[in-house]
MIVOVO-226799 format. One record per residue: residue number from 0; residue in one letter; x, y, z of N, C-alpha, C, O in turn. Coordinates in nm, 2 decimals, padded with zeros to 4 digits. Example, Ala and Ser with C-alpha at 12.3 -4.5 7.8 and 13.67 -1.06 7.14 Angstrom:
BEGIN
num; residu; n.x; n.y; n.z; ca.x; ca.y; ca.z; c.x; c.y; c.z; o.x; o.y; o.z
0; a; 01.32; -00.57; 00.78; 01.23; -00.45; 00.78; 01.32; -00.33; 00.78; 01.42; -00.33; 00.85
1; s; 01.28; -00.22; 00.71; 01.37; -00.11; 00.71; 01.29; 00.00; 00.79; 01.34; 00.11; 00.80
END
This chain:
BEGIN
num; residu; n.x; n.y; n.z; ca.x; ca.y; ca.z; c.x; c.y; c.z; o.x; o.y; o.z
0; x; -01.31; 04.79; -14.18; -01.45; 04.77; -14.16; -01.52; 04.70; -14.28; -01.51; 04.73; -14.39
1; x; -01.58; 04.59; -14.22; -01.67; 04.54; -14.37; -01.76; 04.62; -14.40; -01.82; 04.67; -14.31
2; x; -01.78; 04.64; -14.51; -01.91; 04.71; -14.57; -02.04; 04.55; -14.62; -02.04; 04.43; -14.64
3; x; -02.12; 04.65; -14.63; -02.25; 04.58; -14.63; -02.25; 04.48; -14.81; -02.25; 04.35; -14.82
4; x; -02.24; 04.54; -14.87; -02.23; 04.45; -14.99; -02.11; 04.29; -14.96; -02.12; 04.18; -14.99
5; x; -01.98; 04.38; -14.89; -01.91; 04.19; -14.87; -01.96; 04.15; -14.79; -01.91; 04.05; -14.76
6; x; -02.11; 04.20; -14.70; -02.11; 04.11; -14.59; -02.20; 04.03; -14.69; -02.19; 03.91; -14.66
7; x; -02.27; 04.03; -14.79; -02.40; 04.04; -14.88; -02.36; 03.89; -14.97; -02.43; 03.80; -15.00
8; x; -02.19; 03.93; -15.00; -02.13; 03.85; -15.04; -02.09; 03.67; -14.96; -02.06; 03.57; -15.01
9; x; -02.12; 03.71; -14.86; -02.09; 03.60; -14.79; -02.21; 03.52; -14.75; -02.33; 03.55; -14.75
10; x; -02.13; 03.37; -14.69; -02.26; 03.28; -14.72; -02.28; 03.27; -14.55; -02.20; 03.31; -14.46
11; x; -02.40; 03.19; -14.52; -02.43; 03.19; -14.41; -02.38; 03.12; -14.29; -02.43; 03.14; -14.18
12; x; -02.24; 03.02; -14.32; -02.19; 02.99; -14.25; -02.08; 03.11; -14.22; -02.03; 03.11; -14.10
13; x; -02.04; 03.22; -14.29; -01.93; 03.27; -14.31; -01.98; 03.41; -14.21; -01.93; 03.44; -14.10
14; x; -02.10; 03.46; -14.27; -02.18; 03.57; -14.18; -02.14; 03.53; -14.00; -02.08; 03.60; -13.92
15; x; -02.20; 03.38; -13.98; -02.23; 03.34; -13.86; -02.05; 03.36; -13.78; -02.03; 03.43; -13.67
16; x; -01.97; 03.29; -13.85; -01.89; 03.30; -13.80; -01.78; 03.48; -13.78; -01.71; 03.53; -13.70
17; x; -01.82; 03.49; -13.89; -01.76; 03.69; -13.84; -01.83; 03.75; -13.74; -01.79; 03.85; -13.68
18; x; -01.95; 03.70; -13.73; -02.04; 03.75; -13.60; -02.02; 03.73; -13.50; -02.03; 03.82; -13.42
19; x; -01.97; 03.57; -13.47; -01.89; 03.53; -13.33; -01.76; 03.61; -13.34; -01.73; 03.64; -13.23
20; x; -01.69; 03.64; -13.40; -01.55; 03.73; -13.39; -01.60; 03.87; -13.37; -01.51; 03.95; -13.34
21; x; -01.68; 03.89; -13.37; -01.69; 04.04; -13.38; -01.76; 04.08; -13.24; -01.76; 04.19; -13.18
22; x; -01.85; 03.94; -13.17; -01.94; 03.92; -13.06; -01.76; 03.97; -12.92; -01.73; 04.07; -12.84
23; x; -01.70; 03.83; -12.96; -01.56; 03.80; -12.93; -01.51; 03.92; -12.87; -01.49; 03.95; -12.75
24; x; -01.47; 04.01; -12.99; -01.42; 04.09; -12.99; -01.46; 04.20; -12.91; -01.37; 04.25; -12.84
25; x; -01.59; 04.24; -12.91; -01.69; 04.36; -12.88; -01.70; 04.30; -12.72; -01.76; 04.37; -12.64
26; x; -01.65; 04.16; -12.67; -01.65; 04.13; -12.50; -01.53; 04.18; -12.44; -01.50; 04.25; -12.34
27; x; -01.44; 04.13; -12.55; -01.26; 04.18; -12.45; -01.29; 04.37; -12.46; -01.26; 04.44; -12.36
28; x; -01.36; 04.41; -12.59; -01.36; 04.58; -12.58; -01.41; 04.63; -12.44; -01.36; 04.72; -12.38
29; x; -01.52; 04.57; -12.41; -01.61; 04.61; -12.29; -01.54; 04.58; -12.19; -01.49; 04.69; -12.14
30; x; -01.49; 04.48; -12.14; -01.37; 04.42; -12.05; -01.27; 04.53; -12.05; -01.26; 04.59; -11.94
31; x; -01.23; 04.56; -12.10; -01.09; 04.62; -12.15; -01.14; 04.80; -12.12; -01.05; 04.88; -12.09
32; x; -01.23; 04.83; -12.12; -01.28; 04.97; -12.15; -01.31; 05.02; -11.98; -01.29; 05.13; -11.93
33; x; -01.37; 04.85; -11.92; -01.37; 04.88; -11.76; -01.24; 04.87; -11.67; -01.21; 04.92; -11.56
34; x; -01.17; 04.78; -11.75; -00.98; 04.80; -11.67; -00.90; 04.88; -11.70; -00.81; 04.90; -11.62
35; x; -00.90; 04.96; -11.81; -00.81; 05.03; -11.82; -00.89; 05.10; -11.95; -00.99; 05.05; -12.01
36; x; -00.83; 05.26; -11.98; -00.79; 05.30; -12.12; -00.79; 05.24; -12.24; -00.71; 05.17; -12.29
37; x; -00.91; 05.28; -12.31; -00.93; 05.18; -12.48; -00.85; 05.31; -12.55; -00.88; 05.42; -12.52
38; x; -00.76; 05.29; -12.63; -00.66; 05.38; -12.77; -00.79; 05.41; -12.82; -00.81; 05.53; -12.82
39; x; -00.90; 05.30; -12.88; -00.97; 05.36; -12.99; -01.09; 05.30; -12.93; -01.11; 05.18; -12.93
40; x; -01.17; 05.41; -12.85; -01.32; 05.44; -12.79; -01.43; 05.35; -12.90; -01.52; 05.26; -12.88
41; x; -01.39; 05.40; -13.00; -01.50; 05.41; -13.13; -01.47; 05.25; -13.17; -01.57; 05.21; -13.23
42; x; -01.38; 05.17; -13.15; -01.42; 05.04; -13.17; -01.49; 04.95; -13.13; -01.50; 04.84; -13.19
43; x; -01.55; 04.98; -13.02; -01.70; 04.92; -12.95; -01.81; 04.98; -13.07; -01.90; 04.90; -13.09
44; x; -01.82; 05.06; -13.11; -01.93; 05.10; -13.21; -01.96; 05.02; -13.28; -02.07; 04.95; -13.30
45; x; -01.80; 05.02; -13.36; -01.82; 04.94; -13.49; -01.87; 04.78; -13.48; -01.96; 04.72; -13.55
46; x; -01.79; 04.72; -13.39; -01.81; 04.63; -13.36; -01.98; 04.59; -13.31; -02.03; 04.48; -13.31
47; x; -02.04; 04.72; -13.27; -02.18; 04.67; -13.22; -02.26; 04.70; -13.33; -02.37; 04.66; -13.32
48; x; -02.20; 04.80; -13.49; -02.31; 04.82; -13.58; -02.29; 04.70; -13.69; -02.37; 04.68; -13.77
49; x; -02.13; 04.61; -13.68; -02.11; 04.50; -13.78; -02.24; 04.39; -13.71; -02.34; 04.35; -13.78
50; x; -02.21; 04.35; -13.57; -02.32; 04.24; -13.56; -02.46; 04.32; -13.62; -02.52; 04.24; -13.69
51; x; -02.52; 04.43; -13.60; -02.65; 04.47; -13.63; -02.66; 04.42; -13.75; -02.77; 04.38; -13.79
52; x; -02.57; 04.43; -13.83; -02.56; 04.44; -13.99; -02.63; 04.32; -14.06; -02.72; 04.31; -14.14
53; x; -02.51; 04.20; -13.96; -02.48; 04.03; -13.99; -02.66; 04.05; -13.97; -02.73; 04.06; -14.07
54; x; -02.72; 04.04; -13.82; -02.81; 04.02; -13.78; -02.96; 04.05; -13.88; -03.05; 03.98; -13.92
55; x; -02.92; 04.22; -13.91; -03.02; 04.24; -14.02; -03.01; 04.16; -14.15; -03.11; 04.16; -14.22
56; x; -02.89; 04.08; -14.19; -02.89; 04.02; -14.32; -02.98; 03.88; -14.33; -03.06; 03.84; -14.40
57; x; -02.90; 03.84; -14.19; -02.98; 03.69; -14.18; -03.18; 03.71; -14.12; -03.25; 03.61; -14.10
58; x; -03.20; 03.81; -14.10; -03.35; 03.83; -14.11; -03.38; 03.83; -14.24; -03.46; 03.75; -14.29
59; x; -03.33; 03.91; -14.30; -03.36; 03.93; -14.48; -03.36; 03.85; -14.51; -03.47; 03.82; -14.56
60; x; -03.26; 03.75; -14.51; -03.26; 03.60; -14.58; -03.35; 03.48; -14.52; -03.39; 03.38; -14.59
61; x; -03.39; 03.51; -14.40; -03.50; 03.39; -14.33; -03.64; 03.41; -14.38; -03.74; 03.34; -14.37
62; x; -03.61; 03.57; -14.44; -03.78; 03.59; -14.47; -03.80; 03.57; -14.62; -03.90; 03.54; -14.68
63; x; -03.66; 03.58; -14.67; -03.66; 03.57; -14.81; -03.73; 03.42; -14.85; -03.81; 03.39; -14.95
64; x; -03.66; 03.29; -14.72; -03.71; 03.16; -14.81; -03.84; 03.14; -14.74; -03.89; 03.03; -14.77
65; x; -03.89; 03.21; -14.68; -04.03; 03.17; -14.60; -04.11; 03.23; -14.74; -04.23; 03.23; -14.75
END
């Protein structure tokens, strides 16, 4: 799981793009959770509190240069 300071660490092309993997990822989970048996339930979570995370950083930063 990333934690918030490496996401803090990263630049805004890099944010954008773990977002789309994580978007990615959190589609096949839902997909996958309606066809069959997920091993690990709790990885839709995470995956939906990393984009919140991305999301909240890049507000921080759009208001930071306004």
């Amino acid at each position: 799981m990333t934690k918030i300071n490496e996401l803090r660490d990263m630049s805004d092309e890099q944010l954008q793009a773990t977002m789309n993997e994580a978007g990615e990822t959190l589609f096949r989970l839902r997909f996958q959770s309606q066809s069959e048996r997920l091993n690990t339930p709790s990885e839709i979570r995470k995956n939906r509190r990393l984009i919140a995370r991305i999301k909240t950083l890049q507000t921080e930063r759009a208001a930071a240069i306004q």
